[in-house]
N, C-alpha and C positions, 0 to 999 in steps of 0.2 A: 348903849345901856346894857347892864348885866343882864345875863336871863336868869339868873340863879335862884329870883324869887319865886317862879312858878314850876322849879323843878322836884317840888312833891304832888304836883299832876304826873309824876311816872315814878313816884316810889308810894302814897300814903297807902291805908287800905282804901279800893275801889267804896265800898258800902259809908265809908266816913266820907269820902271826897262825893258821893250823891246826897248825901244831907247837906253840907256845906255849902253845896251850887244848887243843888233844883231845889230845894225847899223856896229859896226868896227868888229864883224864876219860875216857880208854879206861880206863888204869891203874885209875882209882879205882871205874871201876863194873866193871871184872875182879874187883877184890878183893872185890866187895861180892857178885859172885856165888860167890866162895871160900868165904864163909859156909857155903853149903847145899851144896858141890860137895863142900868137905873132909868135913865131915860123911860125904856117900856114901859116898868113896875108904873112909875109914876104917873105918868100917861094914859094909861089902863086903867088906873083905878082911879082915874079923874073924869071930870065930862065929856071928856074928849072917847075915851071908852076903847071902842072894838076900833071907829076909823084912825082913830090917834096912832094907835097899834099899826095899822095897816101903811099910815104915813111914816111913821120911822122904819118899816118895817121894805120901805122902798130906795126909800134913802140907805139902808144898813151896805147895797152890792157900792156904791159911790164909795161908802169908807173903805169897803176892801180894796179897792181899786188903788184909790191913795197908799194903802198898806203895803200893797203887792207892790208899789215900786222902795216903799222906806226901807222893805226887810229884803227885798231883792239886794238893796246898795249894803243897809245895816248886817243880815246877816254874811253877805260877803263880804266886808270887809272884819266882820268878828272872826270869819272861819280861816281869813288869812293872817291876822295875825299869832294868832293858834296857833297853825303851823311856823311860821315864822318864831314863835317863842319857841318851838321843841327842835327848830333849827339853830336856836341860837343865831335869828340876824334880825333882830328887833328892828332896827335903825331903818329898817326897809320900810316899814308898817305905818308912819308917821304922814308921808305924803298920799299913801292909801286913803287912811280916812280921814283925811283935811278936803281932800277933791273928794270922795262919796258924798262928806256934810256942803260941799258947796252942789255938788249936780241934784242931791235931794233938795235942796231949796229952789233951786232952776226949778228944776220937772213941776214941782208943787205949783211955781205959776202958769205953767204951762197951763199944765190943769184947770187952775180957775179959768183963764182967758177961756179955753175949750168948753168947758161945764156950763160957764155960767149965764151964756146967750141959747145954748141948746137944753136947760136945766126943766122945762115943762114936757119936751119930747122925750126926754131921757128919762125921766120921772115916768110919764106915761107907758115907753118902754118897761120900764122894771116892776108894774103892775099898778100903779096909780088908779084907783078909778073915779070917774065925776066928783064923787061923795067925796072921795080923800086927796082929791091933788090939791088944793089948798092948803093944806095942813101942811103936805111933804112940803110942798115951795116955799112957807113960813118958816118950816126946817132947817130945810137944805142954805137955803141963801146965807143964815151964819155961820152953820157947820163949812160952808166951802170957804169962807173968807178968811180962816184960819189953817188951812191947810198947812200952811210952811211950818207953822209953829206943830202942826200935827204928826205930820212926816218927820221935821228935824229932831222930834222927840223920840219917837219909835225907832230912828236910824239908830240915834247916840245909842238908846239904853242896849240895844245891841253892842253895840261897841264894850258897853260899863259892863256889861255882864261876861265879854270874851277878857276886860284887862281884870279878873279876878276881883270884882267886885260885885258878886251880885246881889250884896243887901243894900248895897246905894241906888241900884239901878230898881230893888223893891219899894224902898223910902220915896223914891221920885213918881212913882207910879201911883204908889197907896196915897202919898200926899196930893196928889191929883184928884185923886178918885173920893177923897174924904169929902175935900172942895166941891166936888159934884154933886154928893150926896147930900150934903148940909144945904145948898144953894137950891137944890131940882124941886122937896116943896113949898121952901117959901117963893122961889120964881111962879112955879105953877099954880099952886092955891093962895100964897098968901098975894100975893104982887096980879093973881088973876091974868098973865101971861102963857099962857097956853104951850101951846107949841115952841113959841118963841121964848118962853123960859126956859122949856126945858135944852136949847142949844145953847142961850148961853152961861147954864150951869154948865155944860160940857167943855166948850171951848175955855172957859175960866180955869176948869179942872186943868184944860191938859197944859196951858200957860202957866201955871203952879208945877207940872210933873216936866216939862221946855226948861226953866226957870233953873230947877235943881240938876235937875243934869248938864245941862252951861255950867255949871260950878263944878261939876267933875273933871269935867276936862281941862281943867287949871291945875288938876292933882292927880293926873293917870301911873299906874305905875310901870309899864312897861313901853312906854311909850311916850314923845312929848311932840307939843303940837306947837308949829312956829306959823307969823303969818304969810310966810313962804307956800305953807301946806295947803291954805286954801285955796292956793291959784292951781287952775286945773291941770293936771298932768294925766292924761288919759293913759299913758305907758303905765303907771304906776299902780292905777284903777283896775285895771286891766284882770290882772288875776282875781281880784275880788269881786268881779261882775261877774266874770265865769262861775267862781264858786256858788255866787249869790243867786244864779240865775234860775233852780227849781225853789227857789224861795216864790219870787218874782210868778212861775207858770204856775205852782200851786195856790198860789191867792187868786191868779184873775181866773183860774179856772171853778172858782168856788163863785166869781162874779157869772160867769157862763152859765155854771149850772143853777144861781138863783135867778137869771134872766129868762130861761127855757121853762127850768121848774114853776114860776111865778107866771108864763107868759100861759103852758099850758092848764095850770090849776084854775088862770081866770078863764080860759076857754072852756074848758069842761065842767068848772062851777057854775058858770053860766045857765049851763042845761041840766046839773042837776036841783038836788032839794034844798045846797048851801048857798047856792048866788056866789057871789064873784067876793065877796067882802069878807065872808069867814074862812076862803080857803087864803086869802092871801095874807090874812091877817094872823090866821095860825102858825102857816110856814113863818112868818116871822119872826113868833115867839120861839118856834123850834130852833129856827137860825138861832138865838141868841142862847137856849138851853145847849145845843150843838156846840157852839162855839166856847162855853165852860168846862165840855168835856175833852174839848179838840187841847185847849189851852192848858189842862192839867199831864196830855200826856206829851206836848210838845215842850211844856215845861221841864217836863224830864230827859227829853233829849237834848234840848238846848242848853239847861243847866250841864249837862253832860258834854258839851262840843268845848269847852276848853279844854276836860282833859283827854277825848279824843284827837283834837286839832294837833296839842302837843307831842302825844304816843304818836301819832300815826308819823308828823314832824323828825318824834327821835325814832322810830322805827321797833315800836314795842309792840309788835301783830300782837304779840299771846293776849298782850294785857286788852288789849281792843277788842278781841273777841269774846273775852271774859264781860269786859264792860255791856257789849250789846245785849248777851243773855241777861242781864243784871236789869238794863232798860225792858226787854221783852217779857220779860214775867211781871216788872210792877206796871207794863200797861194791860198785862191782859188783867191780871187782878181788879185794878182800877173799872177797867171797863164792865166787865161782870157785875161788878157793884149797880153801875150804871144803869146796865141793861134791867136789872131788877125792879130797879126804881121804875124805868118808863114802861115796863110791861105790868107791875102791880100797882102802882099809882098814879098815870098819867093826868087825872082831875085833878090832883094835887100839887104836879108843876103848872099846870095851864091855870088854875087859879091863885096861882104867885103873882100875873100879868095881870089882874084884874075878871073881874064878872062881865058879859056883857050884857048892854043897854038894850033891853027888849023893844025902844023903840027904834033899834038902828037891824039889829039881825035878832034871828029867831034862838033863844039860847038852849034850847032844848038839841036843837040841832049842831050848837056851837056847839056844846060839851059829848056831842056826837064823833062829829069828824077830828075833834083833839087829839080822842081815845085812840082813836085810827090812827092817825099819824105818828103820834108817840110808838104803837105796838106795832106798824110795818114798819113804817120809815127810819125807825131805830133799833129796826128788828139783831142787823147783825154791827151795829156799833163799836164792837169789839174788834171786829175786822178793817173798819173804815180807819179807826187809830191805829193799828200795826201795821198798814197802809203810811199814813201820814209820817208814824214815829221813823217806819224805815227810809224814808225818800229824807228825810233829816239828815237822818245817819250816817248815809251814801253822800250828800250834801259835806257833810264835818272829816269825811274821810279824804273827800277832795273827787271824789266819783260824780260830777255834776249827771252825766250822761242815765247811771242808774236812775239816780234821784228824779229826773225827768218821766224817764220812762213809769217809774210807781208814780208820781203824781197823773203823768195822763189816760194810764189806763183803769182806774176807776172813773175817774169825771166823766174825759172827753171818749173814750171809745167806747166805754160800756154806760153808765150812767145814760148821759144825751141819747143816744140813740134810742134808748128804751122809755124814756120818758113821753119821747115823741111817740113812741108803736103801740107799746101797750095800750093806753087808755083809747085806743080806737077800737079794742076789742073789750075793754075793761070799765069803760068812763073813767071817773076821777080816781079810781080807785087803782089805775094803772099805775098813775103820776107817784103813788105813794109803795108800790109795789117796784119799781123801778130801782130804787135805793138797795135795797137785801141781795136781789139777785146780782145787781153789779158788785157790789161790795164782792160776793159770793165769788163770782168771774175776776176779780181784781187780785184776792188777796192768795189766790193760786200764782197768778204772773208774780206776786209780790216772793215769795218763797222762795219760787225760781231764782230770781234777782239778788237773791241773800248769799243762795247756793254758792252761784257764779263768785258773787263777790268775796266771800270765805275763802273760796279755792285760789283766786289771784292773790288774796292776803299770803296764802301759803306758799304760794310760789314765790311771791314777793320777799319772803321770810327767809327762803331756802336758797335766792339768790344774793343775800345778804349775806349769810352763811356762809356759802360757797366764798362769797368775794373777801372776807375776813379771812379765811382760812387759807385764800391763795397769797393775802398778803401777810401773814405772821410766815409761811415761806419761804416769801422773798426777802 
């Protein structure tokens, strides 16, 4: 197949070619965090209340998990065909993601067989307590029964969004996510389905956003899919699992750090004046405010990695390095914004989720620890996304090794370890102090990592150079 179609990823202007891509993959991974947001909203502001919250809000580390292997296979096999289009050998890319779409469907049953005999432990594990493990297990049990169909949708739209389509892979997402939102309160209130409404207003949605994207892949354009493809060829996988693979360590390390953060906030809620039920119930809502702002500025790196995948493919340093600045100032902008909000308003995202029930927790004290958490725990926000957007970056350049390294040293070597120390000297108030100062410690090693990898671009650049000039020559 021609490559010719996507060779104005290496001639338009940079600033046109980010409207045209991240605008409908901010959108699309917005709505994909609508899934688990709506859910709350609805949930929170029903009878179900603060426990309701704390039950989805245990269940939320399970989705990332599923996540963390779709966008492992999904975005490695987007960022190789990327490349492969600015090489000009499309033809290679086809058996790539025929065997990603059949191993995401595998793993996904793996999964339930594994989850769903351990689902009261694991639950328990990620902070469950007496009050609310009912709810999660009323949860959990449909949310897990649809996995394949949850994973194979998050794979593709990776996919639809690297073959230069990312307003169908918006359409497939948003039309999910409409489904969820028109369904969550008649399931909830009108139908008096609780918990159990609000899962299968979800899984409906994402069987609607499943649905439409099968239909893409009948009409790809850089690419065509035979039933040859879906027989597994792990030789062919191969490069695409590597690229994919700080996709993969940055999700479960977000499973990690809500397992510790959740394990120690019920420990030391415990013993202060919130109990165990508002601090886990908060962190959950944070998770899901967190994850709209993670999603706006991954949105702009990912809509971004077609036409990195391509430059980096045809060997356009200059224009790739232009592009990262181009990325790094609308995430810090974005984020400032952000910060603003949860340092002047934090009552007014936490009563988005609902009021809670004075006879379940004490709300004086809810709207207490909110404040806190919103104004430390998101204190340097702006640094935890130029963290995230760069390990992307490094990711779509084809630097898996970078990308690892920024995703694990804010979570796993700075983060965890401080979670655990401080609040022995701090109580609960370490747990939430833990967050700024890693971020703090992170986004130094993150620079570093940028340096480095500029410099290899240039070197990269100049032995191209050299090798062009020794062969006009010859």
């Amino acid at each position: 197949m021609e490559n010719t179609q996507n060779d104005f990823l290496g001639k338009a202007k940079i600033g046109k070619l980010m409207l045209k891509f991240c605008i409908p993959c901010i959108l699309s991974l917005l709505v994909s965090a609508l899934y688990n947001i709506v859910d709350q909203i609805f949930v929170g502001n029903s009878e179900l209340s603060v426990l309701g919250n704390a039950a989805t809000g245990v269940v939320f580390p399970i989705f990332i998990i599923a996540q963390a292997f779709a966008w492992w296979i999904g975005d490695g096999c987007a960022a190789y065909l990327n490349i492969c289009q600015g090489r000009g050998e499309t033809e290679k890319s086809h058996k790539a993601v025929g065997t990603g779409l059949s191993l995401t469907v595998l793993i996904s049953v793996i999964l339930i067989a594994v989850f769903f005999p351990l689902k009261r432990q694991l639950l328990t594990t990620f902070g469950a307590s007496p009050e609310s493990i009912g709810y999660a297990i009323e949860y959990f049990n449909i949310i897990l029964a649809f996995f394949p169909v949850y994973m194979a949708m998050n794979m593709m739209n990776a996919v639809v969004r690297a073959d230069g389509a990312p307003g169908w892979s918006m359409a497939s997402m948003l039309s999910g996510a409409v489904v969820n939102i028109a369904l969550d309160p008649a399931f909830i209130y009108g139908c008096k389905w609780g918990m159990a409404g609000a899962a299968w207003a979800t899984v409906i949605g994402q069987c609607v956003s499943f649905i439409i994207s099968v239909i893409y892949f009948f009409r790809t354009k850089t690419f065509r899919l035979k039933l040859s493809s879906f027989i597994p060829d792990f030789k062919a996988v191969a490069p695409a699992i590597k690229l994919g693979i700080s996709s993969f360590i940055t999700q479960i390390t977000i499973v990690i750090i809500s397992l510790v953060c959740n394990i120690m906030l019920a420990k030391y809620g415990a013993t202060s004046a919130y109990g165990v039920n508002i601090p886990i119930a908060l962190i959950a809502v944070e998770n899901k405010v967190f994850t709209v702002v993670v999603n706006v500025i991954v949105g702009i790196v990912l809509g971004c990695q077609p036409i990195i995948g391509y430059n980096m493919g045809a060997r356009n340093f200059s224009r790739i390095k232009k592009l990262y600045f181009y990325i790094l100032s609308s995430t810090v902008i974005i984020c400032l914004l952000f910060t603003v909000l949860f340092e002047a308003a934090p009552n007014a995202v936490v009563a988005i989720f609902g009021n809670p029930d004075p006879e379940q927790v004490d709300p004086q004290r809810y709207w207490e620890f909110g404040r806190k958490l919103f104004r430390i725990f998101l204190m340097f926000v702006t640094f935890t996304c130029v963290i995230k957007m760069s390990s992307i970056f490094f990711q779509a350049l084809g630097k898996p090794v970078f990308a690892i390294i920024a995703s694990l040293v804010r979570d796993l070597v700075c983060f965890v370890p401080l979670v655990c120390t401080l609040p022995i000297a701090m109580g609960i108030d370490g747990c939430l102090w833990a967050a700024p100062i890693a971020d703090g410690i992170a986004i130094l090693v993150t620079a570093a990592l940028t340096i480095l990898c500029f410099k290899d671009l240039n070197k990269t650049a100049k032995n191209v150079v050299d090798a062009d000039i020794c062969a006009d020559e010859q």
